[in-house]
Structures are given as C-alpha cells and as structure tokens.
PAROTI-750548 format. One record per residue (C-alpha): residue in one letter; x, z, y; residue number from 1. Coordinates in steps of 0.25 Angstrom, whole numbers, padded with zeros to 4 digits. Each point is the difference from the previous one (the first is absolute). Layout:
N
NODE r    px    pz    py   k
NODE A     X     Z     Y NUM
...
# end
This chain:
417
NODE r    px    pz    py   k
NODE X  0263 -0097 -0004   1
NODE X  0011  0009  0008   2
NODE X -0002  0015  0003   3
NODE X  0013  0007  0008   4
NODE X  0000  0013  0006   5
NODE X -0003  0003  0013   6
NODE X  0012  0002  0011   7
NODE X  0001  0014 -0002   8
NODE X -0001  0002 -0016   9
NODE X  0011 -0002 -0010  10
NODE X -0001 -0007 -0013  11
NODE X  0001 -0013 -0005  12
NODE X -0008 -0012  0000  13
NODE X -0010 -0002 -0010  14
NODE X -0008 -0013 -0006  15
NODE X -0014 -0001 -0004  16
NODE X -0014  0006  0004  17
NODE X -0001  0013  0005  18
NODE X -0009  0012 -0006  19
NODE X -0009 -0002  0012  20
NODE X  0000 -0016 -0002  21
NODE X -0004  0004 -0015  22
NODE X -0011  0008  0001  23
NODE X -0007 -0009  0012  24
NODE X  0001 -0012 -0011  25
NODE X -0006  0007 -0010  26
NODE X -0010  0005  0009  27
NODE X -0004 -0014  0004  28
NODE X -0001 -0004 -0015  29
NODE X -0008  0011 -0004  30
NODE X -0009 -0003  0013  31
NODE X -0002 -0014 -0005  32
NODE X -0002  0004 -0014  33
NODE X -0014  0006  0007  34
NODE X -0003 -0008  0009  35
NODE X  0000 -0013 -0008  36
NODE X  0004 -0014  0003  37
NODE X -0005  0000  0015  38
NODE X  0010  0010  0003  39
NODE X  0014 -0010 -0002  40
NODE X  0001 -0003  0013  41
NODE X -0001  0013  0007  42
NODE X  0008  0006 -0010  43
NODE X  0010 -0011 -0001  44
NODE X  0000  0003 -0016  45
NODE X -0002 -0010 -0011  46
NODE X  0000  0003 -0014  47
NODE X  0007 -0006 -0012  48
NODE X  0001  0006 -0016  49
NODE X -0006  0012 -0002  50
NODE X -0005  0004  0013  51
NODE X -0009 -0014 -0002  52
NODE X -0005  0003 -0012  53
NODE X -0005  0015  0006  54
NODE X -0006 -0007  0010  55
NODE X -0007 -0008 -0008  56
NODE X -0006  0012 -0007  57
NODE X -0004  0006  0013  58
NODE X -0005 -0012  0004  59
NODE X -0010 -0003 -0012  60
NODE X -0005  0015  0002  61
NODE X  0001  0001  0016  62
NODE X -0005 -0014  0005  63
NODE X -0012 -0004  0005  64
NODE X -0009 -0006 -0011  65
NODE X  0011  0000 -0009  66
NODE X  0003 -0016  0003  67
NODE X  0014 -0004 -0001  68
NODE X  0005 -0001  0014  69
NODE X -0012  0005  0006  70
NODE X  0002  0008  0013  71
NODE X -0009  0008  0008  72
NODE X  0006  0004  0014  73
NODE X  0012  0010  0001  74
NODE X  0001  0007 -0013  75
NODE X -0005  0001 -0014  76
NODE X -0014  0001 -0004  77
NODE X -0005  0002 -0014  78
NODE X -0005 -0010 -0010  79
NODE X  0002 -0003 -0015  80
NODE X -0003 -0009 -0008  81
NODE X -0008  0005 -0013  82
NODE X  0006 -0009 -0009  83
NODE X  0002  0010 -0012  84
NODE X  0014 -0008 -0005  85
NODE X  0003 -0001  0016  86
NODE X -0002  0015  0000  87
NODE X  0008  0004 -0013  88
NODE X  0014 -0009  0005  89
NODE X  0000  0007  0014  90
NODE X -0001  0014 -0007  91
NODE X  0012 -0004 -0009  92
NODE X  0007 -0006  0014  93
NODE X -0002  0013  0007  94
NODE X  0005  0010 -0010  95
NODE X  0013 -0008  0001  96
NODE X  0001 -0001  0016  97
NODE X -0005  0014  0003  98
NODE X  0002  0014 -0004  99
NODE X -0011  0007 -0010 100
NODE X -0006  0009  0013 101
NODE X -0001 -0014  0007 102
NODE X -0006 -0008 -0012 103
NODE X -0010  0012  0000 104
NODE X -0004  0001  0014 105
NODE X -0002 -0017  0000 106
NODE X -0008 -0001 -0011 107
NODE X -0010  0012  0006 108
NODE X -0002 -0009  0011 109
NODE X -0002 -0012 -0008 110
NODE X -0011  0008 -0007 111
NODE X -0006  0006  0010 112
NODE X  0001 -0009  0012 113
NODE X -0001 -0013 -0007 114
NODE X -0011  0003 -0010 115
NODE X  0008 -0002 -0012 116
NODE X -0005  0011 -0009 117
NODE X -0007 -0011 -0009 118
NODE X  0012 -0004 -0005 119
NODE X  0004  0015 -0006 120
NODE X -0013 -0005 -0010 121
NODE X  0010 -0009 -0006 122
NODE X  0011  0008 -0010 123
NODE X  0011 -0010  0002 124
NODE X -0003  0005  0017 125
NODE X  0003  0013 -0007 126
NODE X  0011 -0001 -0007 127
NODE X  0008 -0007  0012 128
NODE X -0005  0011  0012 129
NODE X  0010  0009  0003 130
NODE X -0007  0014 -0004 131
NODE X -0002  0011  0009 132
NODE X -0009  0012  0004 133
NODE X -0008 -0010  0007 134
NODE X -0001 -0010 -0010 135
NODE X -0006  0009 -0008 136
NODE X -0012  0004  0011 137
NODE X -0003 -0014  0002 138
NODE X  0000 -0002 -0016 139
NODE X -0010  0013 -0001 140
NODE X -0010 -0005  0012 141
NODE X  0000 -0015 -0010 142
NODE X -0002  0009 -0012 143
NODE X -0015 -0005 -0002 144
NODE X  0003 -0013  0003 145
NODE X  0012 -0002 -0009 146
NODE X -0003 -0010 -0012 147
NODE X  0004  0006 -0013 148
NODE X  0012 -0009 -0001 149
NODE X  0007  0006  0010 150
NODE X -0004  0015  0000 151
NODE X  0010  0002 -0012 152
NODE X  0012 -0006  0011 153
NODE X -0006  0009  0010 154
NODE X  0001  0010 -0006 155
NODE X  0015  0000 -0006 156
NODE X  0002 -0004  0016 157
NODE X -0006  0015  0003 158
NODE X  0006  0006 -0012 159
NODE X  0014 -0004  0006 160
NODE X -0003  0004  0013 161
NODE X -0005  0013 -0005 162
NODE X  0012  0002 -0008 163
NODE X  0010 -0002  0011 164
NODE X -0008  0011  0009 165
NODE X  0000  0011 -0014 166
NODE X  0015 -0003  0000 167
NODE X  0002  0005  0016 168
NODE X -0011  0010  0001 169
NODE X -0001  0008 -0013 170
NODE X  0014  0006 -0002 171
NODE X -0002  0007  0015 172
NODE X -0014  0002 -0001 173
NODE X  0002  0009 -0014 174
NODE X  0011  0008  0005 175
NODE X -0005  0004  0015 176
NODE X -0013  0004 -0007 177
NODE X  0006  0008 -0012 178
NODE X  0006  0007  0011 179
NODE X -0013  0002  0010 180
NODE X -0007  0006 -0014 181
NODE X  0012  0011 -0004 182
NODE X  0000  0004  0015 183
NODE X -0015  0000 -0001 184
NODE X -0002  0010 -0011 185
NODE X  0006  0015  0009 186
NODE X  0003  0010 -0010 187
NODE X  0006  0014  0004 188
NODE X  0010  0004 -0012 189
NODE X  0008 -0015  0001 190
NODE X  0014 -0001 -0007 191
NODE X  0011  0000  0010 192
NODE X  0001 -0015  0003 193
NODE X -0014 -0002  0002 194
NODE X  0000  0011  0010 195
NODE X -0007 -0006  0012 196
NODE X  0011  0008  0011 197
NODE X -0006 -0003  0012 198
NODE X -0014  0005 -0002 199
NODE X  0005  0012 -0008 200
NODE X  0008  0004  0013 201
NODE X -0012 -0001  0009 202
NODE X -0009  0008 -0009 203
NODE X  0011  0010 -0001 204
NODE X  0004  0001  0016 205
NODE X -0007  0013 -0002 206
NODE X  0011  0006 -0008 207
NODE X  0011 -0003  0009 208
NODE X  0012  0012 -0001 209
NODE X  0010  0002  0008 210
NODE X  0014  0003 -0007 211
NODE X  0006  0011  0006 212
NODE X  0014  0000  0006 213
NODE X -0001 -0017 -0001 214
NODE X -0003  0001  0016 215
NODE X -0013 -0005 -0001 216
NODE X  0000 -0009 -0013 217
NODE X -0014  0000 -0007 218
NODE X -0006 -0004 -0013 219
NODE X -0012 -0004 -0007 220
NODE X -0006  0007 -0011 221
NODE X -0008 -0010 -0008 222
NODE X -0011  0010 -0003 223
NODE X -0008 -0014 -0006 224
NODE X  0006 -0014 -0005 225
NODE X -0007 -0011  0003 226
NODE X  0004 -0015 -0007 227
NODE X -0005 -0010 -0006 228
NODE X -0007 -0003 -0013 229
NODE X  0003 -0012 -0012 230
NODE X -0011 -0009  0000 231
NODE X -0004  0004 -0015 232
NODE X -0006 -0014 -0007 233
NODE X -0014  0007  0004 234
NODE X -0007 -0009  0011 235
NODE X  0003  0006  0013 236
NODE X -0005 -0007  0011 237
NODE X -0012 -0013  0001 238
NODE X  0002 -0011  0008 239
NODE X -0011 -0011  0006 240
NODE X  0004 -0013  0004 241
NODE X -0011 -0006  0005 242
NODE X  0000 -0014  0007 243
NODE X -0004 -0010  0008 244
NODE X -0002 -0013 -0005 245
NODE X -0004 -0007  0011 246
NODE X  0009 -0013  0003 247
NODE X  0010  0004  0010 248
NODE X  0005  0012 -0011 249
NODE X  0004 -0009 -0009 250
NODE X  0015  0004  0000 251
NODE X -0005  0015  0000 252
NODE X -0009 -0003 -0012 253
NODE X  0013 -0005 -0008 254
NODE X  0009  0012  0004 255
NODE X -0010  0010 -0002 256
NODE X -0004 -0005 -0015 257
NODE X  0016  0000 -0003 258
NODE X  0001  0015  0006 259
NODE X -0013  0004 -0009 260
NODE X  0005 -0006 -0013 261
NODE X  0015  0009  0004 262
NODE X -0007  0011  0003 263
NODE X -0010 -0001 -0011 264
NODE X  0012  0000 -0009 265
NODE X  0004  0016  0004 266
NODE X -0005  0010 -0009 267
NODE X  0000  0010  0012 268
NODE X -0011 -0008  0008 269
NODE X -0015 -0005 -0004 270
NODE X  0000 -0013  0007 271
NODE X -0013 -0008  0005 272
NODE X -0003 -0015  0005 273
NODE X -0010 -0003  0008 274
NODE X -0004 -0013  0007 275
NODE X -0011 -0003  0009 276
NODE X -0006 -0010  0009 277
NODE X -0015  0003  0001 278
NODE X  0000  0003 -0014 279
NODE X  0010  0010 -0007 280
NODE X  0007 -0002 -0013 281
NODE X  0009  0009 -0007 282
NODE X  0012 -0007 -0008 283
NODE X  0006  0013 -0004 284
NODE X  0001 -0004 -0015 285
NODE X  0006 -0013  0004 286
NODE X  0013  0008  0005 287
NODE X  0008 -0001 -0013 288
NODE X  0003 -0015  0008 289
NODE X -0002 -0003  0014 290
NODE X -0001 -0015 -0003 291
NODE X -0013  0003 -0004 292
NODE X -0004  0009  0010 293
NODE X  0003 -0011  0010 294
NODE X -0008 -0010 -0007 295
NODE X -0011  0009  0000 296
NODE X -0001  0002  0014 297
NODE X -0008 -0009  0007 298
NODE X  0006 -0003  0013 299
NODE X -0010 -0003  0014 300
NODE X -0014  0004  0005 301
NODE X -0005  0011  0006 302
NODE X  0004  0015  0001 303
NODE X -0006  0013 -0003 304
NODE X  0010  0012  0002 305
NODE X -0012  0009 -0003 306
NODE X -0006 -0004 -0014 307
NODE X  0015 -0001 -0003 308
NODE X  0005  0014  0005 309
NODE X -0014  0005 -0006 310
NODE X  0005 -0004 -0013 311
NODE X  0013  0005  0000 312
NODE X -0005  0014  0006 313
NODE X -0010  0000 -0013 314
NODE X  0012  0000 -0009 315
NODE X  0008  0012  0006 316
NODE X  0001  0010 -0008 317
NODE X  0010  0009  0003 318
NODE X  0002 -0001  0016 319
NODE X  0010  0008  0004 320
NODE X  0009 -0008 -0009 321
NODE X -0005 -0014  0004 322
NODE X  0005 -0010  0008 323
NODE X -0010 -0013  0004 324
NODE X  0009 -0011  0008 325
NODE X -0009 -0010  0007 326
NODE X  0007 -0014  0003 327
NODE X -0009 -0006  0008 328
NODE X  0000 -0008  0014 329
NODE X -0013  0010  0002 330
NODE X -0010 -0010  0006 331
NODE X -0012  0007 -0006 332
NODE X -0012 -0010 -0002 333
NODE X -0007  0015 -0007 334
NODE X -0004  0011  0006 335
NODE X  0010  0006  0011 336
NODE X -0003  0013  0001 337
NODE X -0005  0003 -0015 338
NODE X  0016 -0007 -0002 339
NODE X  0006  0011  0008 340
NODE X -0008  0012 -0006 341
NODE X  0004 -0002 -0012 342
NODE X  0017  0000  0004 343
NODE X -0005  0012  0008 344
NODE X -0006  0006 -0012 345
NODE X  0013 -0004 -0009 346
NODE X  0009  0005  0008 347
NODE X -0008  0014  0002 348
NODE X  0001  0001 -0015 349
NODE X  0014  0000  0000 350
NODE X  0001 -0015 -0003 351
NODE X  0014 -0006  0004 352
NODE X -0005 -0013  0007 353
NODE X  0010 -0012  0005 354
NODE X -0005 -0013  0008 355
NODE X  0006 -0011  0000 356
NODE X -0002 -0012  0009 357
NODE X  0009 -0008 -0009 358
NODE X  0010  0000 -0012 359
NODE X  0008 -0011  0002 360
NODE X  0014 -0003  0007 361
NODE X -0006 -0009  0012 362
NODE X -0010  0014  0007 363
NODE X -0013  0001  0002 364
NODE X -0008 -0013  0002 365
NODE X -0012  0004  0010 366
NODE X -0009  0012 -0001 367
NODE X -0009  0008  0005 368
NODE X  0005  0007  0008 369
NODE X -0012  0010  0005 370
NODE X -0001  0003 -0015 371
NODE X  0014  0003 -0003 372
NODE X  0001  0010  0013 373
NODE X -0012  0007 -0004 374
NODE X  0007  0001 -0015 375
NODE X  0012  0006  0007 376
NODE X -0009  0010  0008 377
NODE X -0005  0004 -0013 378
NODE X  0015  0003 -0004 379
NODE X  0004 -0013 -0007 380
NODE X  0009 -0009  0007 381
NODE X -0002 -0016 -0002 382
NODE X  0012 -0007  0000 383
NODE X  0007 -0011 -0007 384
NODE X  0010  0003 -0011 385
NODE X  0010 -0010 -0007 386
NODE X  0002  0000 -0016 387
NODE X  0013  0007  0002 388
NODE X -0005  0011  0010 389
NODE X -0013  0003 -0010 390
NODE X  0007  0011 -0011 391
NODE X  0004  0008  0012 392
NODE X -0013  0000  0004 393
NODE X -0006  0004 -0013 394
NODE X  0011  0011  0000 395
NODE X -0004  0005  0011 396
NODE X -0014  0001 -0005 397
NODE X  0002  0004 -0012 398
NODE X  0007  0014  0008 399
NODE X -0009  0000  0010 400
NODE X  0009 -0002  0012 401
NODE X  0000 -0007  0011 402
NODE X -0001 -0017 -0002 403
NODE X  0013 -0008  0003 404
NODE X -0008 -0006  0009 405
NODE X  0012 -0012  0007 406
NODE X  0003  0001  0013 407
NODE X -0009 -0011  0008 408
NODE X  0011 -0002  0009 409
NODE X  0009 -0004 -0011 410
NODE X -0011 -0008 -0007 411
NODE X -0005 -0008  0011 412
NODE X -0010 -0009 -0009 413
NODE X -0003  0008 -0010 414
NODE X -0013  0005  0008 415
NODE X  0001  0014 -0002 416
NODE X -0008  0010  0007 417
# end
C-alpha cells in the first residue's frame, strides 16, 4: 500500500501501513482474541502460529461446555472440561502465551466460575498453578478438605506466596513505623537534630521580640523545646488486628497475617491476631510464621463483630497506647448496637481504632454500609486500604493524627466513605 501527502504538505512518499492502519489491525486482532471464532468474519481476522494457539487456550477456558468447536451465539461462554491432565497442559499453555497478571486473572475464573477448585485437591494441580494472593484464599477455604498428600504442596504454594509479599512489604512497613514510634514518644530537652521546629515555634509564638533598629524584624525565644523521643527497645505502643474471616476477605486475611507477623517482629510494638467468624480465635503465638497463621484460619461462615471486638477489648491493658484495627466487610450477624458501644467505649478510653472494609489491592468488596456510617459518626472512618497504603496508616495511628484517609475521587472503586 501507497500513502503520498496531501496537495499542500511537503515530504516525500512512503511505503507501507500507516500508524493508524497499525493500531486498527491490532485492535481487530485483539477483538477477535475475545470474542472467539464467530468473530472472523466481522472482524476480517484469521489467526495462524501463536495467536492460534492463544486462542486455543482461551477457547478451552471461555467456550461454552468446553467442547472443541462449540459455539454459543456471539461470544464466548465459559465451560471446561475437568480432566485433571487436560487441566495441567492448559495451565502450562497459558503461562507461555500470556503475561503472569493475565495467567492469574484466568485461572481466578477458572476456579471460580467453572467449579474447578476440586482440582487444587490434587498436588500435581498445585505445583503447575500459577501462585498468587488469591491462590492462597481459594487454598485456605479448601483447607478442611484437603487430603494429606497435598497439604504439604499447599502449603509450600502459600509459603511462596507469602514470602514474595515479606520481601515488598516488610522493609517499608519497618522503617515508616520506626519513625511514627520516635516521633510518638514527645520529650522537652531533645538533642538539636531531634528538635521538633515547627511545634516548638508554635508553643513559643508568645515570646516573639522585636529586634530594634532591624525595622520591624522579630525573633522567637524558645522558652520550651519540643522534639521527638528514640523509641527505647521498651514496648511502646499495642496494636490489634482483628479479622474477619468470612469468605469475601480472603485476600485481607493473607495480607493482614503477613503485616502481623512484620509487626510482630518490632521490639517497639506488642502485637495481637485475632480472627473470627461466629467464634473468635486468637493466633497471636503463631506470629513467628504467617503460614501458619493462614492455615489456622478457617475461612467462611457467619460473623459476629461483637464476640470478637468483646475479646479484643478484654485484652487492652494500656488504652491510651492501643491500637485495635478491624478488617472487616462489617455485615454484623451479632448484636448491632452492643458492636458499637463497645468501639464507642474504646475510643472514649483513648483507644486508637481504624476500620477497614478491606486490606487488599482490588477495594472494598460490598459492606454495610449503615454500619460503617454509624462507625464513622462514632469517629472511625471505614474505608478500604491497599497493602502499600497500610503503614501510613498505622503511622498515623500510632501519632494519633488525622488517617490518610485516599481521596474517593482518586480511588473510584476502592469504596471508601
């Protein structure tokens, strides 16, 4: 194909598609890729070598019934077949053909949609999945159901997942924390470079002088320094993570252990886990390791935000040095009103108290959303809060200022209030 410029431009002739022919073409292949084998015609595209056998994969995941050549109407339609060696080639077929975020998000649907978890019962499933933070949810709900000769591969499948998120989380976590535990700790004779300035300038506004004959040039006269503390190797601050483990906060239930177990290992901070559905159980002295922390959760069935915040509120000790995060999607099957007492009463004691809808990197799943205004009234804000955005957050609390509460406007899906 010819291109030539048009009567009033100079420039020479050039050969070959254009940049807008390009990215029509691959918008049609792309388009084909989704819509499955119906589409050729309307999209004038067939597929040869690589783009065939990705289609292939889609197909064996997407079409109805999963029977080869199969079609049901304009689209794709999900069926699979549930042959176990059937299964494990096509998860080695789509780890070539598509990125790892791709490969994860397929085999979600294969799971969920298709009713393939069964075949996570089986270790050599395991070993050819793809693992991810939703891996290990769907591995943690199959926990009772898993035969012996496969926990040991589930497990080493958590165990890497969990590593992976240690390795991004813990370096960050330790050092914004640190920090949010020296600035905690106020003293009033601080060495020069922990002076805190601007605080010390607004307690000594009062002793503003003017400097005569410098027309009007002032100082302040810093009767009293204010600055910050060393965290000393002393515990300084409790924290609570208590969470729900009702099915849809599975991917909070893996982030949160991981954060439990990081701060767990900070001298500076008493640290306890506590999980609940209707029943509460405490896996404090599992957080040397959050594998088994995970494997001692038991994820589904009921909620009772009340038993559960009842037991954390029997284990505060010091209150003006607490902090009790509840990760929960608050649909309360306890009792409502006792529920928000009891944050009432925590926060009246000088409690620190954060909920969150979610801990994840998708935003809230549904909630209640009665429940989480009247928890805001009460003066603690519900919203969701991905892993990354979590240490600020216990900075803040830790200091006792204001949330970093992100901007719904900016975080459209993240269900914030």
């Amino acid at each position: 194909m010819t291109t030539t410029t048009g009567p009033t431009t100079t420039g020479p002739t050039t050969t070959g598609p254009t940049t807008t022919e390009t990215a029509h073409d691959e918008r049609l292949r792309r388009w084909r890729l989704v819509l499955g084998a119906d589409s050729e015609q309307s999209t004038g595209r067939g597929l040869t070598g690589r783009d065939a056998a990705m289609d292939q994969a889609l197909t064996a995941l997407y079409e109805s019934g999963g029977r080869p050549g199969g079609r049901s109407g304009g689209g794709r339609s999900a069926g699979l077949g549930a042959s176990a060696p059937s299964v494990a080639r096509w998860l080695g077929d789509i780890r070539t053909y598509f990125p790892s975020s791709v490969v994860q998000v397929m085999q979600r649907d294969a799971i969920d949609r298709l009713g393939l978890s069964a075949l996570l019962l089986e270790p050599e499933m395991l070993e050819a999945v793809e693992a991810d933070v939703h891996l290990v949810g769907t591995l943690l709900s199959l926990n009772k159901a898993m035969p012996e000769t496969t926990k040991e591969t589930a497990r080493a499948v958590v165990r890497k997942v969990v590593e992976q998120l240690e390795k991004r989380l813990t370096t960050r976590t330790r050092a914004t924390l640190t920090g949010a535990l020296d600035r905690s700790a106020k003293i009033t004779r601080p060495r020069h470079h922990d002076i805190d300035w601007n605080r010390t300038i607004r307690a000594n506004l009062k002793n503003y002088l003017e400097l005569p004959g410098q027309d009007g040039a002032g100082t302040v006269v810093p009767e009293r320094l204010i600055g910050y503390g060393r965290a000393a190797q002393s515990v300084k601050k409790d924290v609570i993570l208590c969470i729900d483990q009702s099915g849809s906060m599975a991917a909070s239930v893996v982030y949160a252990s991981v954060f439990g177990a990081v701060l767990a290992s900070m001298r500076a901070l008493r640290t306890r886990l506590v999980v609940f559905d209707t029943a509460v159980a405490d896996l404090t002295d599992q957080l040397d390791d959050p594998v088994d922390v995970l494997f001692g959760t038991q994820l589904g069935g009921g909620t009772d935000i009340n038993r559960a915040l009842a037991y954390c509120q029997s284990r505060i000790t010091r209150p003006a040095d607490t902090v009790v995060v509840l990760i929960s999607d608050l649909y309360e099957g306890g009792i409502r009103n006792e529920m928000l007492k009891r944050v009432a009463a925590m926060k009246a004691s000088g409690v620190q108290f954060v909920t969150l809808l979610a801990l994840s990197d998708e935003g809230a799943p549904a909630y209640d959303r009665d429940h989480a205004a009247a928890l805001s009234a009460l003066g603690a804000p519900a919203f969701a809060c991905t892993p990354d955005l979590f240490p600020d957050v216990m900075a803040a609390a830790i200091e006792k200022r204001p949330l970093p509460i992100p901007d719904p406007e900016n975080a459209p899906t993240s269900g914030i209030l």
